[in-house]
RODO-2510 file (C-alpha; in nm, 4 decimals, decimal comma):
residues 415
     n   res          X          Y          Z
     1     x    15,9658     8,9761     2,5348
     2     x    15,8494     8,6473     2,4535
     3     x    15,4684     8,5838     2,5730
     4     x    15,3560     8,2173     2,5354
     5     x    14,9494     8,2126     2,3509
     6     x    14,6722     8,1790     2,6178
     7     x    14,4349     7,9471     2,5025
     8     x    14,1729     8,0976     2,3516
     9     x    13,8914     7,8043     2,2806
    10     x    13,9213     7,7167     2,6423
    11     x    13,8675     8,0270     2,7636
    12     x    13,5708     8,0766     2,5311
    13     x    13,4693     7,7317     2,6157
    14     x    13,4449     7,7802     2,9809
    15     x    13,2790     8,1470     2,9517
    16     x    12,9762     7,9565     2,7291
    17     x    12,9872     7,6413     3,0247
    18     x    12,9495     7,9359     3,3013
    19     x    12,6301     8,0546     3,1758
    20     x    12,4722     7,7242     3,2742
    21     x    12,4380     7,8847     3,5989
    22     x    12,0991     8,1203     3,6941
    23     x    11,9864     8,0835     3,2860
    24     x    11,7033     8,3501     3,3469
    25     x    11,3959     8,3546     3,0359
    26     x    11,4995     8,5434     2,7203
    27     x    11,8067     8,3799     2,7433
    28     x    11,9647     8,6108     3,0117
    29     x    12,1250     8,4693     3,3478
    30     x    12,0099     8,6075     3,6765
    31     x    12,2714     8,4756     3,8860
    32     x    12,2499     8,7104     4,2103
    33     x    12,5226     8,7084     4,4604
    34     x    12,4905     8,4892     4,7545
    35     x    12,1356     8,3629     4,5630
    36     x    12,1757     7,9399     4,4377
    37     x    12,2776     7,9819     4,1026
    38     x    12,5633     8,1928     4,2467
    39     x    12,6488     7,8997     4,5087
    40     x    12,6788     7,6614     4,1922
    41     x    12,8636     7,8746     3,9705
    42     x    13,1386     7,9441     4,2370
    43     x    13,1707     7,5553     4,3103
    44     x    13,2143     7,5220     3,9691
    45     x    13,4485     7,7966     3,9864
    46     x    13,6476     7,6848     4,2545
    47     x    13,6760     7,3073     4,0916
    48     x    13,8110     7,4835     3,7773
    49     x    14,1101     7,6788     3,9408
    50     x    14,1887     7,3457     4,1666
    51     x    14,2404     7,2395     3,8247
    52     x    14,4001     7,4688     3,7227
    53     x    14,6462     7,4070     4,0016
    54     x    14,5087     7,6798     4,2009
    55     x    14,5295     7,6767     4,6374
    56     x    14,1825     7,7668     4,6724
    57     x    13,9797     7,9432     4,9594
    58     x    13,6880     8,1831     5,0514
    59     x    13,7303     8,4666     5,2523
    60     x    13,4460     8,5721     5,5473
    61     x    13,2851     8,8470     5,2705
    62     x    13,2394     8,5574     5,0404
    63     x    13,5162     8,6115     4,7907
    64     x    13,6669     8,3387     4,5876
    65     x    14,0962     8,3346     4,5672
    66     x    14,2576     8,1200     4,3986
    67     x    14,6285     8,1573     4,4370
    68     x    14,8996     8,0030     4,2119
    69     x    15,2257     7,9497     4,4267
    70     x    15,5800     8,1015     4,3326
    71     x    15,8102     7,8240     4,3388
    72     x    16,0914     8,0463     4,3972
    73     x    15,9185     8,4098     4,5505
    74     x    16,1518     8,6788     4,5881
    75     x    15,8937     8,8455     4,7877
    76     x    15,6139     8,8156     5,0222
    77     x    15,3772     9,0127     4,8466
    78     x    15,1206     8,8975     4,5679
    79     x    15,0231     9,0228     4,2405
    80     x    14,6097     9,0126     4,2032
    81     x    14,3522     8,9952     3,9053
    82     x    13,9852     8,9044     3,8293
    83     x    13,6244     9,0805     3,8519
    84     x    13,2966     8,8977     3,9817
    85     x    13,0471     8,6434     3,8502
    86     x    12,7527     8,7558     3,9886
    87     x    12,4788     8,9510     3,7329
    88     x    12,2364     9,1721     3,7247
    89     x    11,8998     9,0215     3,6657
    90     x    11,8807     8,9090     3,3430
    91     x    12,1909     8,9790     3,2485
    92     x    12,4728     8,8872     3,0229
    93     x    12,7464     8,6362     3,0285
    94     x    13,0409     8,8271     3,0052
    95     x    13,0132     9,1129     3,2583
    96     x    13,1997     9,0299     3,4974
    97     x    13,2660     8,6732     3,4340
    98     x    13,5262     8,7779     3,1080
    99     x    13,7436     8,8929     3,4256
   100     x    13,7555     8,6356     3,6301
   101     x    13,7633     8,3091     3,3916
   102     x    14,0127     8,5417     3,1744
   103     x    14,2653     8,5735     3,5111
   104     x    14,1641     8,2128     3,5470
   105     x    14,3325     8,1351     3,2413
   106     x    14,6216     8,3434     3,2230
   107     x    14,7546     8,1965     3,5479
   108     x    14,6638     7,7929     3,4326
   109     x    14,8992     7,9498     3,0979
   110     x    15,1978     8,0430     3,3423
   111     x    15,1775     7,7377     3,5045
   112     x    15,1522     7,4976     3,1860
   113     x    15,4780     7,7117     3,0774
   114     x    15,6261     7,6536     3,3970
   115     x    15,6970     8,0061     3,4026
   116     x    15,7842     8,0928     3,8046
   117     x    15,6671     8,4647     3,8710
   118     x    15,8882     8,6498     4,1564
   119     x    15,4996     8,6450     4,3871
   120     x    15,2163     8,4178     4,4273
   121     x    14,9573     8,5232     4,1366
   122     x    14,5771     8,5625     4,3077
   123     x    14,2535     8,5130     4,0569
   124     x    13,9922     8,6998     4,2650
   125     x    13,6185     8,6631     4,1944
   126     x    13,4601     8,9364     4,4313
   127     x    13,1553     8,8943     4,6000
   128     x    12,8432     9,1191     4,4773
   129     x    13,0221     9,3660     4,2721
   130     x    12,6601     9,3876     4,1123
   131     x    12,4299     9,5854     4,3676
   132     x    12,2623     9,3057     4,4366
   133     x    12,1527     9,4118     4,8306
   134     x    12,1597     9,8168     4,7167
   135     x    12,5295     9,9220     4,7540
   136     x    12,7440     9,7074     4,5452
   137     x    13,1185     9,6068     4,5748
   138     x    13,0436     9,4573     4,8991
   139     x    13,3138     9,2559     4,8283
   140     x    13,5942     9,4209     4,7277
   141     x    13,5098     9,6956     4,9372
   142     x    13,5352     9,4602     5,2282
   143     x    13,8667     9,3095     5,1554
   144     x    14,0085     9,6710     5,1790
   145     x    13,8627     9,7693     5,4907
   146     x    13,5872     9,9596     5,3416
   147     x    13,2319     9,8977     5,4452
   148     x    12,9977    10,0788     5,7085
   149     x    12,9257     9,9654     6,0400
   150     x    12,6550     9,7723     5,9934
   151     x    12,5994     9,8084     5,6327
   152     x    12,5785     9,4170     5,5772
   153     x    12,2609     9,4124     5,8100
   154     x    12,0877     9,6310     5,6253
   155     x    12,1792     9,5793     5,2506
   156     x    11,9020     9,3863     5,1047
   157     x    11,7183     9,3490     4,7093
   158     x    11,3679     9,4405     4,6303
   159     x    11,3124     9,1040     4,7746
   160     x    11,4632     8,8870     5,0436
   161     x    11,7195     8,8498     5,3069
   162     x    11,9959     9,1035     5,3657
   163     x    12,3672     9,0170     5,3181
   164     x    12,4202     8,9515     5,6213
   165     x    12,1410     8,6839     5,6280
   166     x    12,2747     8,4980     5,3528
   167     x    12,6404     8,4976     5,4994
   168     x    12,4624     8,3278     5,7963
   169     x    12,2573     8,0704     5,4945
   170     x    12,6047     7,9698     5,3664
   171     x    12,7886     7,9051     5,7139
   172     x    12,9903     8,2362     5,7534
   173     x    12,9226     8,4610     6,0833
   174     x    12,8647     8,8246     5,9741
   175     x    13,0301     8,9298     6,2233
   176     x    13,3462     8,8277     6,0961
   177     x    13,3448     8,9965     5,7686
   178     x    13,6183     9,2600     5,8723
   179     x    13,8587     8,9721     5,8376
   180     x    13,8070     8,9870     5,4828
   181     x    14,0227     9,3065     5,5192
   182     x    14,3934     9,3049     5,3812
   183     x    14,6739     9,5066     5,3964
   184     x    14,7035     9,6701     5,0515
   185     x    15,0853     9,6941     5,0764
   186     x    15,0508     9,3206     5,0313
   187     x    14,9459     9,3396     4,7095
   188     x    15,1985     9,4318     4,3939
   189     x    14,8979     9,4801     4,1411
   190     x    14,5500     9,4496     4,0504
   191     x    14,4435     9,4279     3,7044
   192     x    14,0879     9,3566     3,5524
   193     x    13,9935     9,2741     3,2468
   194     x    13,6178     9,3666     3,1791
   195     x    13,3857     9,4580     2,8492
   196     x    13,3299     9,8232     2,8053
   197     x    12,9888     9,8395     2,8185
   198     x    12,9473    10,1111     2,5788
   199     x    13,0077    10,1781     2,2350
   200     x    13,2851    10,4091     2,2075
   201     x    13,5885    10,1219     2,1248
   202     x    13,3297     9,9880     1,8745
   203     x    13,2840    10,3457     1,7092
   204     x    13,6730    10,4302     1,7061
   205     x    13,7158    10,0341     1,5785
   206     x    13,9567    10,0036     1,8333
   207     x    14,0512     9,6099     2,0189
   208     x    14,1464     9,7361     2,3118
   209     x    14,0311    10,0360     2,5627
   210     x    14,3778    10,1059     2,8481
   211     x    14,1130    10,2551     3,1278
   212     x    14,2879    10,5727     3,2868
   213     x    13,9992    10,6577     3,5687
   214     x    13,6942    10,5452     3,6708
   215     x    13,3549    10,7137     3,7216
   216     x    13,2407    10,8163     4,0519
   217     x    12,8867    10,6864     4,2082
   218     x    12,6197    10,7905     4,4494
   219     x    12,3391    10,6409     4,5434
   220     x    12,0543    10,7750     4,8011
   221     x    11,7353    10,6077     4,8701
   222     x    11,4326    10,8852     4,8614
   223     x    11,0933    10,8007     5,0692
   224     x    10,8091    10,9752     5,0207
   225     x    10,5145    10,9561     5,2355
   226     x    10,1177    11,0509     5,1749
   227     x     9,8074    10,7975     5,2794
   228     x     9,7004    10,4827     5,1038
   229     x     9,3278    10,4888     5,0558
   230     x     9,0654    10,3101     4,8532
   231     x     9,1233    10,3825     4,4657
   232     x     8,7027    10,4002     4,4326
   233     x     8,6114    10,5992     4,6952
   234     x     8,8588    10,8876     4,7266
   235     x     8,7962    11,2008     4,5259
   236     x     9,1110    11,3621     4,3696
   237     x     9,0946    11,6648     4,5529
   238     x     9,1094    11,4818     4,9271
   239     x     9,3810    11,2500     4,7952
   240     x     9,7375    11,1956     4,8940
   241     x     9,8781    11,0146     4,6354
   242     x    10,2635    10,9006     4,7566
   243     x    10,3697    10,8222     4,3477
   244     x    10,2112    11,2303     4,2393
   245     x    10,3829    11,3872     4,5136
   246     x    10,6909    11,1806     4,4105
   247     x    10,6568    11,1953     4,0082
   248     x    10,8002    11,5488     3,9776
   249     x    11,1271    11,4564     4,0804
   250     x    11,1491    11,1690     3,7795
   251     x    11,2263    11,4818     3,5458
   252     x    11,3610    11,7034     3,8065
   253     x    11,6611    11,5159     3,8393
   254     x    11,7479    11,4669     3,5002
   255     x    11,7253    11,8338     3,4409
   256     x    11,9371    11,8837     3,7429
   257     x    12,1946    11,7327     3,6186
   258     x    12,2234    11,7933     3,2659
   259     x    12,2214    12,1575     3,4203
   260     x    12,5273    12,1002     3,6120
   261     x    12,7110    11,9082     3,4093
   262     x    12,5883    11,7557     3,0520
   263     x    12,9044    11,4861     3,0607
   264     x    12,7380    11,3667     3,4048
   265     x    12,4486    11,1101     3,4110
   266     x    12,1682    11,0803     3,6923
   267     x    11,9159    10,8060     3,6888
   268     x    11,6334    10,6977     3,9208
   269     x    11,5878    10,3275     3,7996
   270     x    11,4247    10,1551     4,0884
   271     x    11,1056    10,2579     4,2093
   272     x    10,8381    10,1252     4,4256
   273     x    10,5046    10,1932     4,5627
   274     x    10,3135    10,0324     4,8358
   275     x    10,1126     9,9116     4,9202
   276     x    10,1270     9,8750     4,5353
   277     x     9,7655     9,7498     4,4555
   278     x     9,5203     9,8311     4,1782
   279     x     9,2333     9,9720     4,3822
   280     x     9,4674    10,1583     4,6880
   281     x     9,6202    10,4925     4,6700
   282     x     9,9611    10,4808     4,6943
   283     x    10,0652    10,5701     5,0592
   284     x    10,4371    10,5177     4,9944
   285     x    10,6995    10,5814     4,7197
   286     x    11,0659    10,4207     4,7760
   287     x    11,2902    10,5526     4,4243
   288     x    11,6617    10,5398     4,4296
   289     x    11,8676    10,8075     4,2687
   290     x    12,2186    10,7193     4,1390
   291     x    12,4552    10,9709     4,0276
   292     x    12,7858    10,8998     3,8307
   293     x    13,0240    11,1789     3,7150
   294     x    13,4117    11,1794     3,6959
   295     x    13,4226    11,5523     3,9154
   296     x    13,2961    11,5202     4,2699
   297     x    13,1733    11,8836     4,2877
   298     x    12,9402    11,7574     4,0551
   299     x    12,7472    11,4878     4,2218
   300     x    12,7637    11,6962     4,5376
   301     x    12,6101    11,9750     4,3833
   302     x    12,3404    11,7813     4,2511
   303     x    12,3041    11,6207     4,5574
   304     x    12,2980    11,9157     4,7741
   305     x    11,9895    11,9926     4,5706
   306     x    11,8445    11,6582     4,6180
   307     x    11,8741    11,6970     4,9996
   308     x    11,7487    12,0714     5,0095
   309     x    11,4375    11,9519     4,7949
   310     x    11,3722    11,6979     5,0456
   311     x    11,4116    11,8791     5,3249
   312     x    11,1780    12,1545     5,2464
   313     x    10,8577    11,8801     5,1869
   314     x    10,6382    11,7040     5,4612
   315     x    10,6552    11,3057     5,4386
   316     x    10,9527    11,3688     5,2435
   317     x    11,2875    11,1552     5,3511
   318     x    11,6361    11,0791     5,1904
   319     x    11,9146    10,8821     5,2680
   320     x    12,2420    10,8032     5,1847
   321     x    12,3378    10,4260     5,0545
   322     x    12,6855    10,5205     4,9403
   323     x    12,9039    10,7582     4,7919
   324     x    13,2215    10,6449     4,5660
   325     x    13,4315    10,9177     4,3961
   326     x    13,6036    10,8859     4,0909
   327     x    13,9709    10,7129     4,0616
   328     x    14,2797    10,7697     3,8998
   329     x    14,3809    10,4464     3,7574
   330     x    14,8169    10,3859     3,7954
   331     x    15,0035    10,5361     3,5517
   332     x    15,2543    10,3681     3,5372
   333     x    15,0248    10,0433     3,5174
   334     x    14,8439    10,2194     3,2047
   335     x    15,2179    10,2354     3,0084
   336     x    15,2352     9,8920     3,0617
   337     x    14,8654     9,8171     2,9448
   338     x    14,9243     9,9876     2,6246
   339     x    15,2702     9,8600     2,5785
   340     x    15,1417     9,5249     2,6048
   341     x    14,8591     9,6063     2,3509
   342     x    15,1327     9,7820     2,1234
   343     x    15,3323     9,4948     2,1449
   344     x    15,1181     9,2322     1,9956
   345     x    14,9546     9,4917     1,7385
   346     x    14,6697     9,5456     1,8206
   347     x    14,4520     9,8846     1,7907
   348     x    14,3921    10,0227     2,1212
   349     x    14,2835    10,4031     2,3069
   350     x    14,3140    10,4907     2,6612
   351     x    13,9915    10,6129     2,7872
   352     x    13,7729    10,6556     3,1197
   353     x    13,5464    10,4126     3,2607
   354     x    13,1564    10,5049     3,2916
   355     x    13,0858    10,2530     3,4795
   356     x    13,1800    10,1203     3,8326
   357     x    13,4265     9,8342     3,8559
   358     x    13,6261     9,6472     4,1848
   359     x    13,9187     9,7985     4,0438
   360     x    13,7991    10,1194     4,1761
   361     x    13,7591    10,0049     4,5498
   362     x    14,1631     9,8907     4,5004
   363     x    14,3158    10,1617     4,2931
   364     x    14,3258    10,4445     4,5753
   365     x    14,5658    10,2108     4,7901
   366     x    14,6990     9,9199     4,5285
   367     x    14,8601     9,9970     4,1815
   368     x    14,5686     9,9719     3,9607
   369     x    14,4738     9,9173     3,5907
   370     x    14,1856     9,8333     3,3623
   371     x    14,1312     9,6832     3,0382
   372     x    13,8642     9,6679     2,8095
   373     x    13,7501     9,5066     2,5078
   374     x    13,4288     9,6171     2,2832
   375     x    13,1065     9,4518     2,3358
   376     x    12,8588     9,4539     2,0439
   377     x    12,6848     9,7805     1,9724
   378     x    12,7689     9,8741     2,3738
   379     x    12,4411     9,6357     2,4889
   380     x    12,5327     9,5567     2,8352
   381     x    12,3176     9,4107     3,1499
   382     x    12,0809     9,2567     2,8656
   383     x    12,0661     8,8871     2,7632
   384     x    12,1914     9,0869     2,4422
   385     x    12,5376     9,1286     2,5994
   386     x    12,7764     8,9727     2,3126
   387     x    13,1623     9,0078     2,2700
   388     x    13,3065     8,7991     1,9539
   389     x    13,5706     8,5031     2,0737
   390     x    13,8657     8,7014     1,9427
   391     x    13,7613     8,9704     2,1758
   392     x    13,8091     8,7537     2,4669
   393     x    14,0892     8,5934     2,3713
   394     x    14,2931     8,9486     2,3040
   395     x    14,1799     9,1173     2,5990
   396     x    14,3118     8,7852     2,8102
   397     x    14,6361     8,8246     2,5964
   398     x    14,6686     9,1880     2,6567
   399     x    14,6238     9,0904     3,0301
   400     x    14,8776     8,8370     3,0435
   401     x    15,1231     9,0155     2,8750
   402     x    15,0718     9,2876     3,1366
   403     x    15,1267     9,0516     3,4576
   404     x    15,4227     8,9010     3,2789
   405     x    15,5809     9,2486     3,2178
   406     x    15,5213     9,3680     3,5449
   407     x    15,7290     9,0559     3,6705
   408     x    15,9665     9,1583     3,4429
   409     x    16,0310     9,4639     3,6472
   410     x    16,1903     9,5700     3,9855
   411     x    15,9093     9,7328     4,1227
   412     x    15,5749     9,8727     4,0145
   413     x    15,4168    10,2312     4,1892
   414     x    15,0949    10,3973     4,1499
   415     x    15,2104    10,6747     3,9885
***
C-alpha cells in the first residue's frame, strides 16, 4: 500500500510549541486539567485542528474533538484517535500530548493528500486522563457512560475545587456531563499513540512496542484517625500519633504484594497529615494506595487484605476511589499495528502496557489498539521525559499507516 510521509518537523515543531503551556520550575510543565494552563493549551489546540481543517467542538466532560469530514462516507460511523494534554505536576512534554498532536497530524496528512476515508476521522484529546481530582480518565470514562453517580462532585486534588466546580468555572453545568456519553457502536476504531514509559523497548532496541493489554488499577483512599496535640507537651506514652499508627502499613503493603504476586506493583504515593504542623501531633493521616496488576484476583486479594486490616483497627477507615481491571487490547487491531510497523521496517515487539491509558476505558466496547515508542532510559512524569524526533515521527507513521489500512478494509472486530 502506498502511505504518503507525515510530516515529521511539524509535528516535532508543534510538540516543542505545546510545552509553552503550564512551564512548571526545573523545566517540567504542570499543566492540570481544567487548571489555566490547560484552558490555554486546548485553545491553542483547538486553533491548530481548525487549521488543520478540523470541525471542532467540546463535549459537556470537557473533551476536545476535532473531526475531519468524509467527503464521500460510506457509513455513519467514525474512526477515533488521540490521548490527553493534561500532566502530572511537573511533568513531561510528551505524555500524553505525543497522542493527540500525533492524531492531529496524521489527519491534517489525509487531508493535504486529499485522501477521502469511507468515515469521518475524530482527533480526541480527553479530559483529565492524569488523576488530576483522584480518579483519572474522567474523560474518557465519561464519553462511554462510565462514571459514578456523583463522582464529579467529589473528585478533587490535594488542593482546590472538585471537577465539578471547575466544569461550572468554564461555563459547562455538571449536571450535564452524561451527555458526554456515546454509543460505542458508533465508533469503527480507537487507536493511541503514547511513549512507553518504561525501559523495556529501549533494552530490546526495539522502535516500536504493538500494546496487546493493559494493566489493571485500583485506588482506595485510607484515613486514619488518633488526636492532634501539642508536639511539647505530650509525653510519648499518652500520645496518639495519626502518621505512627499509619506508618506500618507504608511497608505492609509492599510486602503484601510482592507476596501475592512479584509481577504486580502496589504503591502508596500520596500522603498527608493534618493538621500537618511542626509543633502538633498528627491527629489525621489521609494515604492513597494504588494497585496495578494484569490478573484481577490479584489486586482483590491484596485488597481484601487492605480492607480486613482496616476493619479490625479503631479510627481506622478505607474507601474505594476506583477500580479498573485489566484489558485485552483487539486482536485483530494488533495484526494491523505490527503489519504497519513491518511494513515500513521498522523493529518492533508486542508487549503489555504497565500503565493506564484512555484506550483502556474504550477497548472493552470499541476495537482497540496501542502503540508505543521508547522514551529515554524509561524517565516518565519527570521534566526528564525525552523521546528523540525520529521517535515521534515513526510512531505517528506507524499510526497513520494503521488508520489508512483499516480503511482499506471491509470491516474491523475486536477480536
Amino acid at each position: 500500500m502506498n502511505h504518503p510521509a507525515i510530516n515529521s518537523d511539524r509535528l516535532w515543531s508543534e510538540i516543542m510549541e505545546s510545552s509553552q503551556f503550564g512551564q512548571a520550575a526545573g523545566g517540567g510543565i504542570t499543566r492540570r486539567a481544567l487548571t489555566e494552563p490547560d484552558v490555554q493549551a486546548r485553545n491553542w489546540l483547538i486553533e491548530k485542528m481548525r487549521q488543520a481543517g478540523l470541525e471542532v467542538r467540546i463535549d459537556d466532560a470537557m473533551n476536545v474533538i476535532g473531526t475531519l469530514k468524509a467527503k464521500s462516507p460510506r457509513s455513519k460511523k467514525a474512526g477515533a484517535m488521540g490521548s490527553h494534554f493534561d500532566t502530572v505536576p511537573n511533568g513531561g512534554r510528551f505524555d500524553g500530548i505525543l497522542g493527540v498532536l500525533a492524531a492531529l497530524e496524521c489527519a491534517r496528512t489525509f487531508n493535504e493528500h486529499g485522501i477521502d476515508l469511507p468515515w469521518d476521522l475524530e482527533v480526541i484529546s480527553f479530559c483529565d486522563e492524569e488523576a488530576g481530582y483522584n480518579a483519572g480518565t474522567i474523560g474518557s470514562r465519561a464519553m462511554m457512560g462510565l462514571l459514578q453517580d456523583g463522582e464529579i462532585y467529589l473528585s478533587k486534588g490535594k488542593e482546590g475545587p472538585t471537577f465539578a466546580d471547575n466544569l461550572k468555572r468554564l461555563g459547562k453545568d455538571p449536571e450535564n456531563i452524561y451527555r458526554a456519553k456515546r454509543d460505542p457502536s458508533d465508533l469503527v476504531f480507537f487507536l493511541e499513540l503514547h511513549i512507553e514509559q518504561g525501559r523495556v523497548l529501549e533494552n530490546a532496541e526495539k522502535q516500536i512496542g504493538v500494546v496487546t493489554a493493559i494493566v489493571g488499577i485500583y485506588r482506595y483512599v485510607v484515613t486514619v484517625r488518633g488526636e492532634a496535640a501539642h508536639a511539647g507537651t505530650t509525653p510519648m506514652h499518652l500520645r496518639q500519633d495519626a502518621l505512627v499508627e499509619a506508618a506500618p502499613m507504608f511497608t505492609m503493603l509492599p510486602a503484601w504484594v510482592v507476596e501475592r504476586n512479584p509481577d504486580m506493583v502496589g504503591t502508596i504515593g500520596q500522603v498527608k497529615v493534618e493538621p500537618g504542623a511542626t509543633n502538633v501531633v498528627p491527629g489525621e493521616c489521609t494515604f492513597i494506595v494504588e494497585l496495578r496488576s494484569q490478573l484481577p484476583e490479584d489486586m482483590q486479594a491484596v485488597r481484601d487484605r487492605l480492607f480486613e486490616y482496616c476493619s479490625k483497627r479503631s479510627g481506622w477507615d478505607v474507601k474505594k476511589i476506583y477500580e479498573k481491571d485489566s484489558v485485552q487490547l483487539s486482536a485483530p487491531m494488533i495484526d494491523i499495528i505490527s503489519a504497519a510497523a513491518g511494513e515500513g521496517k521498522l523493529n518492533w515487539m508486542a508487549m503489555p502496557s504497565g500503565a493506564g491509558h484512555d484506550a483502556q476505558t474504550l477497548a472493552p466496547s470499541v476495537p482497540t489498539g496501542m502503540i508505543f515508542v521508547p522514551c529515554r532510559g524509561g524517565i516518565s512524569h519527570s521534566p526528564r521525559e525525552w523521546i528523540e524526533p525520529q521517535n515521534a515521527a515513526d510512531g505517528c507513521q506507524v499510526l497513520f499507516n494503521t488508520v489508512q489500512a483499516i480503511a482499506e478494509k471491509k470491516s474491523i472486530t475486536m477480536w
